[in-house]
TORKOL-4160 file (C-alpha; in steps of 0.2 Angstrom, whole numbers, padded with zeros to 4 digits, m for minus):
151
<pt num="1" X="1409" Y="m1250" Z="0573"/>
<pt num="2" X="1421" Y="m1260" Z="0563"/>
<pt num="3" X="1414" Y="m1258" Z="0544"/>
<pt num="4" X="1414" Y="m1278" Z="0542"/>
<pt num="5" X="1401" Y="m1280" Z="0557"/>
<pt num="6" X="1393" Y="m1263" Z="0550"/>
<pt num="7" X="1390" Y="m1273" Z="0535"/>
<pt num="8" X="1386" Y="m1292" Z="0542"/>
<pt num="9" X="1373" Y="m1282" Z="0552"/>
<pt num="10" X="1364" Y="m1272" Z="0537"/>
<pt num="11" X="1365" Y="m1292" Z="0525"/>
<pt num="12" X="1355" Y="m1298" Z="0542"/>
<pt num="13" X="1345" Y="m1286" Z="0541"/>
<pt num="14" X="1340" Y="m1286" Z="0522"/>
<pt num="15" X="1339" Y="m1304" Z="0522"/>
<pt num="16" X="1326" Y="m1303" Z="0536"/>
<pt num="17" X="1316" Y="m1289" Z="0524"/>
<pt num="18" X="1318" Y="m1292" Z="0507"/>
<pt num="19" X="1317" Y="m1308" Z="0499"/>
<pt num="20" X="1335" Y="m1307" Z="0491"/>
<pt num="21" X="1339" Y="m1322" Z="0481"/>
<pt num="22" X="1358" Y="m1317" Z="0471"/>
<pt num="23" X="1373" Y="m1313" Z="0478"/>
<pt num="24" X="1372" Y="m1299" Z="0463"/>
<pt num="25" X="1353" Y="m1294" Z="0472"/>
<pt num="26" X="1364" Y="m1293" Z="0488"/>
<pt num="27" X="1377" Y="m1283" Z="0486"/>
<pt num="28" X="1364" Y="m1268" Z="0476"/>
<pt num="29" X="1356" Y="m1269" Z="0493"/>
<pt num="30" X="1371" Y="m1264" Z="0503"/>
<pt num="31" X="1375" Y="m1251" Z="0488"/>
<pt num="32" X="1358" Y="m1243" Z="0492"/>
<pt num="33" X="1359" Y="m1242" Z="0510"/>
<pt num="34" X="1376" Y="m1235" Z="0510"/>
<pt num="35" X="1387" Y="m1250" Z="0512"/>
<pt num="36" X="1399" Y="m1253" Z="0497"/>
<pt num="37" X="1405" Y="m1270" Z="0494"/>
<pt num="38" X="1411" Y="m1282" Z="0479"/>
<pt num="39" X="1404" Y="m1297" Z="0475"/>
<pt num="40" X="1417" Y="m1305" Z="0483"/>
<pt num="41" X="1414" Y="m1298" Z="0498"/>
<pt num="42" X="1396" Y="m1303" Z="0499"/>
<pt num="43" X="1402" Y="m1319" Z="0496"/>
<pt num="44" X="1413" Y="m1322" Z="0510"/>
<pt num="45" X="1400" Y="m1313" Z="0522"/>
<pt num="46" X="1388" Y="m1325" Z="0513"/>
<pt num="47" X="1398" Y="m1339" Z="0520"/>
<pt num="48" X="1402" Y="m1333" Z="0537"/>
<pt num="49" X="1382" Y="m1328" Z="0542"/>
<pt num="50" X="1379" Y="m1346" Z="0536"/>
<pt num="51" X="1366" Y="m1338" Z="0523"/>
<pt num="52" X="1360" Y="m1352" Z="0515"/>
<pt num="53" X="1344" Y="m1350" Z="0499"/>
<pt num="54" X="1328" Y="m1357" Z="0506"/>
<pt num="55" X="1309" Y="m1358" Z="0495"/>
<pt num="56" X="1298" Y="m1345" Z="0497"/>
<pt num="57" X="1284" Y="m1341" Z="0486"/>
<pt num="58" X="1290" Y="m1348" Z="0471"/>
<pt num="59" X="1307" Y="m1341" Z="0470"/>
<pt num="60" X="1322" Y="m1344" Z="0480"/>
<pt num="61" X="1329" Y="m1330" Z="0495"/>
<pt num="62" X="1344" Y="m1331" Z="0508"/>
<pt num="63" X="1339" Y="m1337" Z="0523"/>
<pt num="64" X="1354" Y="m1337" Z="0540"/>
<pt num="65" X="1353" Y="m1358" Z="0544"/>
<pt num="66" X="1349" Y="m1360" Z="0562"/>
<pt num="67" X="1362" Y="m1370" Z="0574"/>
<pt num="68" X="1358" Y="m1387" Z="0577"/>
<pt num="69" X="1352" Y="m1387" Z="0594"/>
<pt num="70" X="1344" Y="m1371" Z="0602"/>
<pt num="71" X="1356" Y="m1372" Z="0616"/>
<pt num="72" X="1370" Y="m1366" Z="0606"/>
<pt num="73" X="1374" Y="m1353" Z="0592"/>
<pt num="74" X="1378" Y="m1355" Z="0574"/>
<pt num="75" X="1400" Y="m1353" Z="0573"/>
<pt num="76" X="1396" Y="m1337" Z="0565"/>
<pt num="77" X="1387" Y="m1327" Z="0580"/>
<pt num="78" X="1398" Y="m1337" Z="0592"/>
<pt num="79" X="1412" Y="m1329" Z="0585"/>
<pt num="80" X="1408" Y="m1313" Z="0582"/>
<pt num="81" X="1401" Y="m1314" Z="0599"/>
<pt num="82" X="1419" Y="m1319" Z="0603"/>
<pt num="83" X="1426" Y="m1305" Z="0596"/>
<pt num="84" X="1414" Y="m1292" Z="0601"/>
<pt num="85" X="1407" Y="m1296" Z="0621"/>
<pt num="86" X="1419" Y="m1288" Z="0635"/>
<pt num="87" X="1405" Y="m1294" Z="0647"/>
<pt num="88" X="1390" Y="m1306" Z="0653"/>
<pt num="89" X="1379" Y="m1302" Z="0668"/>
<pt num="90" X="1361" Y="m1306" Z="0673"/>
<pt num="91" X="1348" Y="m1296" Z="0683"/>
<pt num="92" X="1333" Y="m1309" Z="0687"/>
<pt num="93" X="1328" Y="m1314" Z="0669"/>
<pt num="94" X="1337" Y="m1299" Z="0660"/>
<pt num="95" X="1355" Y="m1306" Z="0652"/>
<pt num="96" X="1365" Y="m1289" Z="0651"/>
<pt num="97" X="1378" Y="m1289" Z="0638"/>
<pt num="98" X="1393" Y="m1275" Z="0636"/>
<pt num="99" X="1403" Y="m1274" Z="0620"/>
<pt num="100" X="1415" Y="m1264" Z="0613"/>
<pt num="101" X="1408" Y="m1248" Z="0608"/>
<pt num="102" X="1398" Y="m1247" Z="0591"/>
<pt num="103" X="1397" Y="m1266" Z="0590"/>
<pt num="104" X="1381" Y="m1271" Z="0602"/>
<pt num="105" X="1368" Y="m1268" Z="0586"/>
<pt num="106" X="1378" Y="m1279" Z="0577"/>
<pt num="107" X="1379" Y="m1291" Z="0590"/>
<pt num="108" X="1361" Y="m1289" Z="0595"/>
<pt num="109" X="1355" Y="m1292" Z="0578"/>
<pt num="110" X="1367" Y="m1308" Z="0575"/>
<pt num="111" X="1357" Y="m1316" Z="0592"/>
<pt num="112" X="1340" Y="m1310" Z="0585"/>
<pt num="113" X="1343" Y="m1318" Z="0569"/>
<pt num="114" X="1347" Y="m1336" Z="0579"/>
<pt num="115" X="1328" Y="m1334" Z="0584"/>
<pt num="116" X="1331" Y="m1344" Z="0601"/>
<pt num="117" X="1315" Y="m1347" Z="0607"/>
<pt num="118" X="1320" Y="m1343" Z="0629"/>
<pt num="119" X="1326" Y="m1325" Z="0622"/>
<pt num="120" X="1307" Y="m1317" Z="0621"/>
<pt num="121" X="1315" Y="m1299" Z="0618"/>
<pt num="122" X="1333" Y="m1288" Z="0615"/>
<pt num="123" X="1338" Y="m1270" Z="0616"/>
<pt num="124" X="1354" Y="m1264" Z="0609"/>
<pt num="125" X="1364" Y="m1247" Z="0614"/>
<pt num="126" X="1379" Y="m1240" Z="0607"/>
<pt num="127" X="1388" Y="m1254" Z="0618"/>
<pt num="128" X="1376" Y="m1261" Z="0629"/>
<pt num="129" X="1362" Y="m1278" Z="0624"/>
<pt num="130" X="1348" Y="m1281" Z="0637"/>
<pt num="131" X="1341" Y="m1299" Z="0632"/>
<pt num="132" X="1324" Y="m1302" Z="0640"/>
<pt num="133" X="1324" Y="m1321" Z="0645"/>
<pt num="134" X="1310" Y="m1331" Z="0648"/>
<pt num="135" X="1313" Y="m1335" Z="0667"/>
<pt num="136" X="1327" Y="m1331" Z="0676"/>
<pt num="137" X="1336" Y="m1349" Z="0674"/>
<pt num="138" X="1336" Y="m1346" Z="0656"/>
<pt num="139" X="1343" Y="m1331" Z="0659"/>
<pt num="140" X="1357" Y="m1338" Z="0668"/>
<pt num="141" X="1360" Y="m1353" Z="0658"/>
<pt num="142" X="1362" Y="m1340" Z="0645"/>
<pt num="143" X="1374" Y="m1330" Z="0653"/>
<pt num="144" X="1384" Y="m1344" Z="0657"/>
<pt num="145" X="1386" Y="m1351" Z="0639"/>
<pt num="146" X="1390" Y="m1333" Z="0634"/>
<pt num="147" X="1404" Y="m1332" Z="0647"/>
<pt num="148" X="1410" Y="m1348" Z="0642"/>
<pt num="149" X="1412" Y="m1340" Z="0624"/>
<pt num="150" X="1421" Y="m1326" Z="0630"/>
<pt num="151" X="1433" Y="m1333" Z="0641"/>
């Protein structure tokens, strides 16, 4: 797995557990888990997960901002998902993903983090994501919009 989605998949991740608040916070995270990065670094992944610092209890914590509309991803997991999916399929109401190999975590946990409401459940492999859709249109409506990004 390429480090840079190693590491957008561990800010994710620790964003979702912790509430992190500094970019500073952030990157001591990442240190602790294994991941080295600069500032700088964390940073630009900062921008590219759209992380942006919400309210919570008091004290501020990065949040990932949720696309617009629930039919589409945020420009972020679209293009990753761009840069990661080989292929879409569905099987009834089960959208089966393949990646490249060491990236479907990553990818998996980028679709998680959208929280669309018609994706009720995921499993990620070394290169393969089930998504559990809510009915089988969902499923293929999904599907659709994820081959239309990978075209």
């Amino acid at each position: 797995m390429k480090l840079k989605n190693k590491r957008h998949q561990k800010i994710l991740e620790l964003i979702k557990d912790q509430d992190i608040d500094t970019q500073e916070a952030l990157t001591e995270y990442l240190s602790v888990s294994g991941i080295k990065a600069t500032q700088a670094t964390v940073s630009r992944d900062i921008r590219e997960l759209h992380l942006v610092k919400v309210l919570s209890d008091g004290g501020y914590r990065y949040e990932q901002r949720q696309s617009d509309t629930s039919d589409t991803f945020s420009s972020s997991v679209y293009n990753f998902m761009k840069d990661n999916i080989i292929t879409v399929r569905t099987a009834q109401n089960l959208v089966v993903i393949k990646c490249y190999p060491g990236t479907a975590d990553a990818v998996c946990a980028s679709i998680d983090a959208e929280e669309k409401e018609y994706v009720v459940g995921s499993i990620a492999g070394d290169d393969t994501i089930f998504l559990a859709a809510e009915d089988n249109a969902a499923a293929e409506k999904l599907r659709d919009y994820i081959a239309r990004i990978i075209q």
